[in-house]
C-alpha positions, -999 to +999 in steps of 0.1 A: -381-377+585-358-388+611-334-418+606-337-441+630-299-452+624-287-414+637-309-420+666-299-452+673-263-441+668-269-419+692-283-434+721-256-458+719-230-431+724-249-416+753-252-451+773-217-468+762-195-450+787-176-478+791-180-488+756-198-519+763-222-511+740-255-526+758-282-509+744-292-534+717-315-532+688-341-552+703-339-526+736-343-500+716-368-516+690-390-518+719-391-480+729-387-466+694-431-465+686-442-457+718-415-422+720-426-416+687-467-419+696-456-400+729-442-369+709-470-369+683-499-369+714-477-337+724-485-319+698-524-317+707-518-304+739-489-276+721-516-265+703-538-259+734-506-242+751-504-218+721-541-207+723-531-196+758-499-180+743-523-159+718-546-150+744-518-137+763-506-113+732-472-132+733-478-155+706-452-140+676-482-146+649-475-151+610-449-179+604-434-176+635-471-184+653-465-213+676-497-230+667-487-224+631-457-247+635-476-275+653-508-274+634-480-276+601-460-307+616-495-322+620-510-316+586-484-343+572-505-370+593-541-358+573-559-386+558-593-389+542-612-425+534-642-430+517-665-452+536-698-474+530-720-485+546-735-515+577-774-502+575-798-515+605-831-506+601-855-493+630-876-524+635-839-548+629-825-518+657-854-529+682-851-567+674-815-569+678-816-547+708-845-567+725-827-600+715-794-588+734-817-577+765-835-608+772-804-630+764-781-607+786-756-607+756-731-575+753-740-554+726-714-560+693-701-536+670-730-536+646-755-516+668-732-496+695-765-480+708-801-490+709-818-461+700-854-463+685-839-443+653-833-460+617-792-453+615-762-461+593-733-474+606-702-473+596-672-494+610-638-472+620-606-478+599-578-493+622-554-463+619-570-436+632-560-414+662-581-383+658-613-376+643-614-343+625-645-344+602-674-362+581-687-355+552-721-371+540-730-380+499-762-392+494-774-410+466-778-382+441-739-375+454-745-339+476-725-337+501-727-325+538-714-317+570-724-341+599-721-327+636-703-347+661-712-360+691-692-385+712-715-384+744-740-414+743-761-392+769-761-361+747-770-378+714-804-396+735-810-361+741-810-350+706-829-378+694-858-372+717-858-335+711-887-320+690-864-291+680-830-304+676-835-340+661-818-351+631-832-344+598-816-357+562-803-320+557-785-321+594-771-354+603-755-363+635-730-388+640-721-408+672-686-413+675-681-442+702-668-479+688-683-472+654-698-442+635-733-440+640-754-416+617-786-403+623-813-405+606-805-435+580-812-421+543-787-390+550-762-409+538-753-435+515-713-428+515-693-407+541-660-393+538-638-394+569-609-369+573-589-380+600-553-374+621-538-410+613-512-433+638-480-424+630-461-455+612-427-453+599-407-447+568-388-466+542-348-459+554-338-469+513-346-477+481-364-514+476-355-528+440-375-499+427-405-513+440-403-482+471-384-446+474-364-442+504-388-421+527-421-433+510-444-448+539-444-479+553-484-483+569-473-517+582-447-509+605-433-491+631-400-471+631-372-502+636-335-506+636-322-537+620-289-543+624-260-573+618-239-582+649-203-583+640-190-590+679-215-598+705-190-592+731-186-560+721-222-549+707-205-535+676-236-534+646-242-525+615-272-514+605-296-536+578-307-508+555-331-525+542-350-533+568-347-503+590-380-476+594-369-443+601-394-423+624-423-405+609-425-373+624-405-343+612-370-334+616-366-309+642-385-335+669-351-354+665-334-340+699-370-347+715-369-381+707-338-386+710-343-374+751-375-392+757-359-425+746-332-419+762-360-418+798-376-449+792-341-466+785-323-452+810-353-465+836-351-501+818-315-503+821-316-481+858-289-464+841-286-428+863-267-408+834-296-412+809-318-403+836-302-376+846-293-368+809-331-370+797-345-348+827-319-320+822-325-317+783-365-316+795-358-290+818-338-269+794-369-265+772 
């Protein structure tokens, strides 16, 4: 993890030249979960740049593999839920769908498609970022891989092919505003494994109630801090209730830069500028 009072520390030193101490908590609040979503959408395309790198024959393999290192800082954001079902029927499909047609209503979430297919659909959890995989269970509890497809054009096409339709034994799911599974009776339960938003981190110890660096799923990374002098900005920080970032340790100098950016264009402040597009260019 990466405390967000270091970080915070930090930026302060960078900006108060004239030790004026202007970049506040609530300044910096602001910035904090969007650096930190910024750095973890990175790490996606890293992993595309070191494909390239291996099909170049200048990737170092083993542990030194650069998509070994991102693919590892991403496993910690891994989840899995187990989710039931919303099941529409074929003929309740058609009514709702004709319903919606001659009223000129948008379509809601419980039928994101009107296909002439019997479906279960499942509504997303809130958290996710990434999709990796689904799992099926049917009743008896087997389980199965479902192919995805997040093309509302391609999955028509599947459904009205002879040879590629869905069958019980080989799902297809339609990722768009909810998960869609073709046909209904594949499934009774699915099991989502998923890349999760990253939140933030407990910065101590809560009565024994949390550990210091346990999870916090309901907010973002924050600095809380008590003003001692408003004239001269001089804080201490509210252990308590500061979040330290979520991602690992070694993204602490990138985070640290791109904060320093979007501050420095807030506050038009040239040296943080300057600062954040020299450190960008050095890597």
């Amino acid at each position: 993890m990466i405390s967000v009072i270091e970080v915070y520390n930090t930026l302060r030193d960078l900006c108060n030249k004239e030790q004026k101490g202007f970049v506040t908590p609530e300044v910096f609040n602001s910035f904090a979960d969007v650096c930190q979503q910024n750095i973890f959408n990175e790490m996606f395309q890293e992993i595309s740049l070191a494909k390239r790198a291996r099909r170049a024959g200048i990737d170092p393999g083993r542990d030194k593999s650069f998509g070994k290192q991102v693919e590892e800082d991403l496993s910690q954001f891994i989840s899995t839920a187990l989710l039931r079902p919303g099941t529409f029927g074929e003929a309740d499909s058609i009514q709702i769908a004709q319903r919606l047609f001659d009223s000129g209503e948008q379509m809601g979430s419980e039928t994101n498609s009107p296909y002439n297919w019997a479906s279960t659909t499942y509504e997303k959890i809130g958290n996710i970022s990434r999709i990796i995989s689904i799992e099926a269970f049917n009743r008896s509890g087997v389980g199965r891989q479902i192919e995805l497809v997040y093309d509302p054009e391609k999955i028509s096409r599947i459904l009205r092919s002879n040879l590629s339709g869905p069958t019980v034994e080989h799902p297809v799911a339609l990722i768009a505003e909810n998960i869609q599974v073709f046909p209904q009776g594949a499934t009774t339960l699915i099991n989502l494994t998923y890349y999760r938003i990253p939140k933030s981190l407990y910065a101590a110890s809560i009565d024994g109630v949390v550990n210091r660096g346990e999870i916090d799923y309901e907010s973002s990374p924050t600095f809380s801090a008590q003003v001692l002098d408003a004239g001269t900005g001089l804080v201490i920080p509210n252990v308590v209730n500061c979040r330290d970032f979520e991602l690992p340790p070694h993204y602490k100098n990138e985070l640290i830069v791109e904060l320093a950016k979007m501050i420095g264009v807030r506050l038009r402040d040239t040296f943080l500028t300057q600062y954040s597009i020299a450190q960008e260019q050095a890597e």
